[in-house]
C-alpha positions as CSV (number, residue, x, y, z in Angstrom):
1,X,129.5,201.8,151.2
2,X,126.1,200.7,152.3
3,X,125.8,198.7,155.4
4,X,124.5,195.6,154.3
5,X,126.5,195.8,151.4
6,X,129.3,195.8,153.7
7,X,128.7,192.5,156.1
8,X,127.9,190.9,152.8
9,X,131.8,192.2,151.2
10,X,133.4,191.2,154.7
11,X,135.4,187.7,155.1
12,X,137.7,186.0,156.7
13,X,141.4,186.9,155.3
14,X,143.5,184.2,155.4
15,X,146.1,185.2,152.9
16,X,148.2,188.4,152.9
17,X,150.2,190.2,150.7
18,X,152.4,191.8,153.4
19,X,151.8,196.0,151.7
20,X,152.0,198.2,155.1
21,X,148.7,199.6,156.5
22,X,148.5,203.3,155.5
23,X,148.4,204.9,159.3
24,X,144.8,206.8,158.6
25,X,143.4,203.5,157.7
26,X,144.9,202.1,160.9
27,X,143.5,204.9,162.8
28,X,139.9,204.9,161.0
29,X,139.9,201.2,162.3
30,X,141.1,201.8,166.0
31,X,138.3,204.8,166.1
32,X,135.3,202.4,164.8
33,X,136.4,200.0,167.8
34,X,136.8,203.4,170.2
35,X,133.3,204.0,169.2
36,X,132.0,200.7,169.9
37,X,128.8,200.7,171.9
38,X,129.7,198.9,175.2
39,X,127.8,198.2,178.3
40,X,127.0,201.8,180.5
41,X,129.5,203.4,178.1
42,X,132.5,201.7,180.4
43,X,134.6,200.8,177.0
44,X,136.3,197.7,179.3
45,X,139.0,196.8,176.6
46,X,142.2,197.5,174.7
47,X,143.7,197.3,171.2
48,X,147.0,196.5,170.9
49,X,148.7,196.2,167.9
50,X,151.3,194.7,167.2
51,X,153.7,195.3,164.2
52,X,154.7,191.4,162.8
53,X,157.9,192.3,161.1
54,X,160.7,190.4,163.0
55,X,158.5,188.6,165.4
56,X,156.6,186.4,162.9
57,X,158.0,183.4,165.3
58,X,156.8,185.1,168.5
59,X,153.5,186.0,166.9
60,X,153.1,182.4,165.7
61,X,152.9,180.9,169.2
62,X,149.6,182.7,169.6
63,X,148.2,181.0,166.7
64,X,150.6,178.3,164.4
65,X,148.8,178.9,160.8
66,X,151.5,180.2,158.6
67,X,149.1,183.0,157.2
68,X,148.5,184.5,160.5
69,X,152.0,186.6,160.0
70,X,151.8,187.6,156.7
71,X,150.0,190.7,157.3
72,X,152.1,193.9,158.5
73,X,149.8,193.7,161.9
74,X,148.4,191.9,164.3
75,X,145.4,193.7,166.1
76,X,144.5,192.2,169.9
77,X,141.2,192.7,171.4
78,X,141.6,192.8,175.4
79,X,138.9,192.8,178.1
80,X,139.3,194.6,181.7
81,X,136.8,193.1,184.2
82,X,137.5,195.3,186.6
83,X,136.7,198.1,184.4
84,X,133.1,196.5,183.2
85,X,129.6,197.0,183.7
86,X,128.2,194.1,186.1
87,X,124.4,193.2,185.9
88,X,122.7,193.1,189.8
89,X,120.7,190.2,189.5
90,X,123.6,187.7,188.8
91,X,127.0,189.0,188.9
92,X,127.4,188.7,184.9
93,X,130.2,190.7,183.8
94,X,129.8,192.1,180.1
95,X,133.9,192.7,179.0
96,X,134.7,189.6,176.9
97,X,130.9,190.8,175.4
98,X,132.2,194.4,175.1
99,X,135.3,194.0,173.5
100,X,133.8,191.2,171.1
101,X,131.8,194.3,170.0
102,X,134.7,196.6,169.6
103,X,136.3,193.5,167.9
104,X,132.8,193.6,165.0
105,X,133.1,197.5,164.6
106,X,137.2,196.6,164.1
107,X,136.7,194.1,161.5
108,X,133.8,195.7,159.9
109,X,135.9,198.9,159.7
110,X,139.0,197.3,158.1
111,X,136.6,196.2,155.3
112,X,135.3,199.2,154.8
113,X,139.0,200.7,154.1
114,X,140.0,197.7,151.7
115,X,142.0,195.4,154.1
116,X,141.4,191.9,155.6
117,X,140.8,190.9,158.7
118,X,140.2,187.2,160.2
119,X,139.1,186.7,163.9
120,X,141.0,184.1,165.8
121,X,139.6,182.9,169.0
122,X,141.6,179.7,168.9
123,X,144.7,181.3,169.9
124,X,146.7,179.8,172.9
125,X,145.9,182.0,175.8
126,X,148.9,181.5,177.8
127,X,151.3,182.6,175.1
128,X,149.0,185.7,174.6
129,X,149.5,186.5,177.8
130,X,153.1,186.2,177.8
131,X,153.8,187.8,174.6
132,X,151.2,191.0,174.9
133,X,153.3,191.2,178.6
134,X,149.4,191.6,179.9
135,X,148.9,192.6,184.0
136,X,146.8,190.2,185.9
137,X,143.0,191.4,184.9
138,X,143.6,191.8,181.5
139,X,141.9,189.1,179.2
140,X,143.2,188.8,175.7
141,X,139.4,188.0,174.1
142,X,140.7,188.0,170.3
143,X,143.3,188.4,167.5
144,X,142.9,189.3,163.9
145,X,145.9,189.9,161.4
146,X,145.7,193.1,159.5
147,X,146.4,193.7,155.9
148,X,145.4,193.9,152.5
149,X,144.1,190.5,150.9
150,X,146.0,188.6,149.0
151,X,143.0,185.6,148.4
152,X,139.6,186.2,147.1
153,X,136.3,185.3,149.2
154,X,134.5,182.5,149.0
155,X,130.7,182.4,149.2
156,X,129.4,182.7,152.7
157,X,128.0,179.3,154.3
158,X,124.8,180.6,156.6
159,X,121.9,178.7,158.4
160,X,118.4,180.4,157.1
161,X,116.8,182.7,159.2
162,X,114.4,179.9,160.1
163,X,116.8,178.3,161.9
164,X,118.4,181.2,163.9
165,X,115.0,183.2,164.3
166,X,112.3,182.2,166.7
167,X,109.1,184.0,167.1
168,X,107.2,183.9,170.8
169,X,103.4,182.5,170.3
């Protein structure tokens, strides 16, 4: 598949139809977030996954809608800070950017190999933390189930370019 064919097939999944994820696909997903460009090459995050059956209730105090369980898996992007590349001039730290990119090759990846994906950032961080059992310098940055669609997409709202492109006189 074509790139730009690709972004353009991509959507958010918000219905399941609970098949298991084939273990190469999983892996072909986990690699395209391995392979992720990130700041000086550090790679400051993790994947966990997490397998939903028989802890659809634990899984749902990250994030209460009813479809976010329905997949086989639920895939959480982590940053490390400690492990990141910091810019000079102003202390920024680029994790949460870094595994926000890892997150994009993840996504893009799964629709690639014929599953859904939808990327939750409204998750409650506290119960994240809790039920990924994360150390102290760990951020949890994003969720997304994983799965094969059970709903069809709709068509893509967008600002024009206009509006998101600005040339410099």
């Amino acid at each position: 598949m074509h790139f730009q064919e690709l972004i353009r097939k991509r959507y958010s999944v918000r219905a399941y139809d609970g098949r298991p994820v084939e273990e190469e696909k999983l892996a072909r997903v986990l690699e395209a977030a391995r392979l992720a460009p990130t700041a000086a090459n550090r790679q400051p995050f993790r994947v966990v996954v997490l397998p939903v059956k028989g802890r659809e209730t634990e899984l749902g105090r990250l994030y209460g809608r009813p479809w976010f369980v329905q997949a086989p898996l639920v895939l959480a992007v982590c940053a490390v800070p400690a492990e990141s590349w910091v810019r000079k001039y102003d202390g920024w730290s680029a994790a949460e950017v870094d595994a926000a990119i890892a997150m994009t090759h993840l996504v893009l990846a799964a629709a690639e190999e014929g599953l859904g994906t939808c990327w939750i950032a409204a998750f409650d961080p506290k119960a994240a933390r809790e039920v990924l059992e994360l150390p102290e310098g760990v951020v949890p940055v994003a969720f997304t189930p994983l799965g094969y669609p059970a709903d069809s997409p709709q068509p893509k709202k967008r600002r024009p370019l206009s509006e998101i492109v600005r040339d410099l006189p």
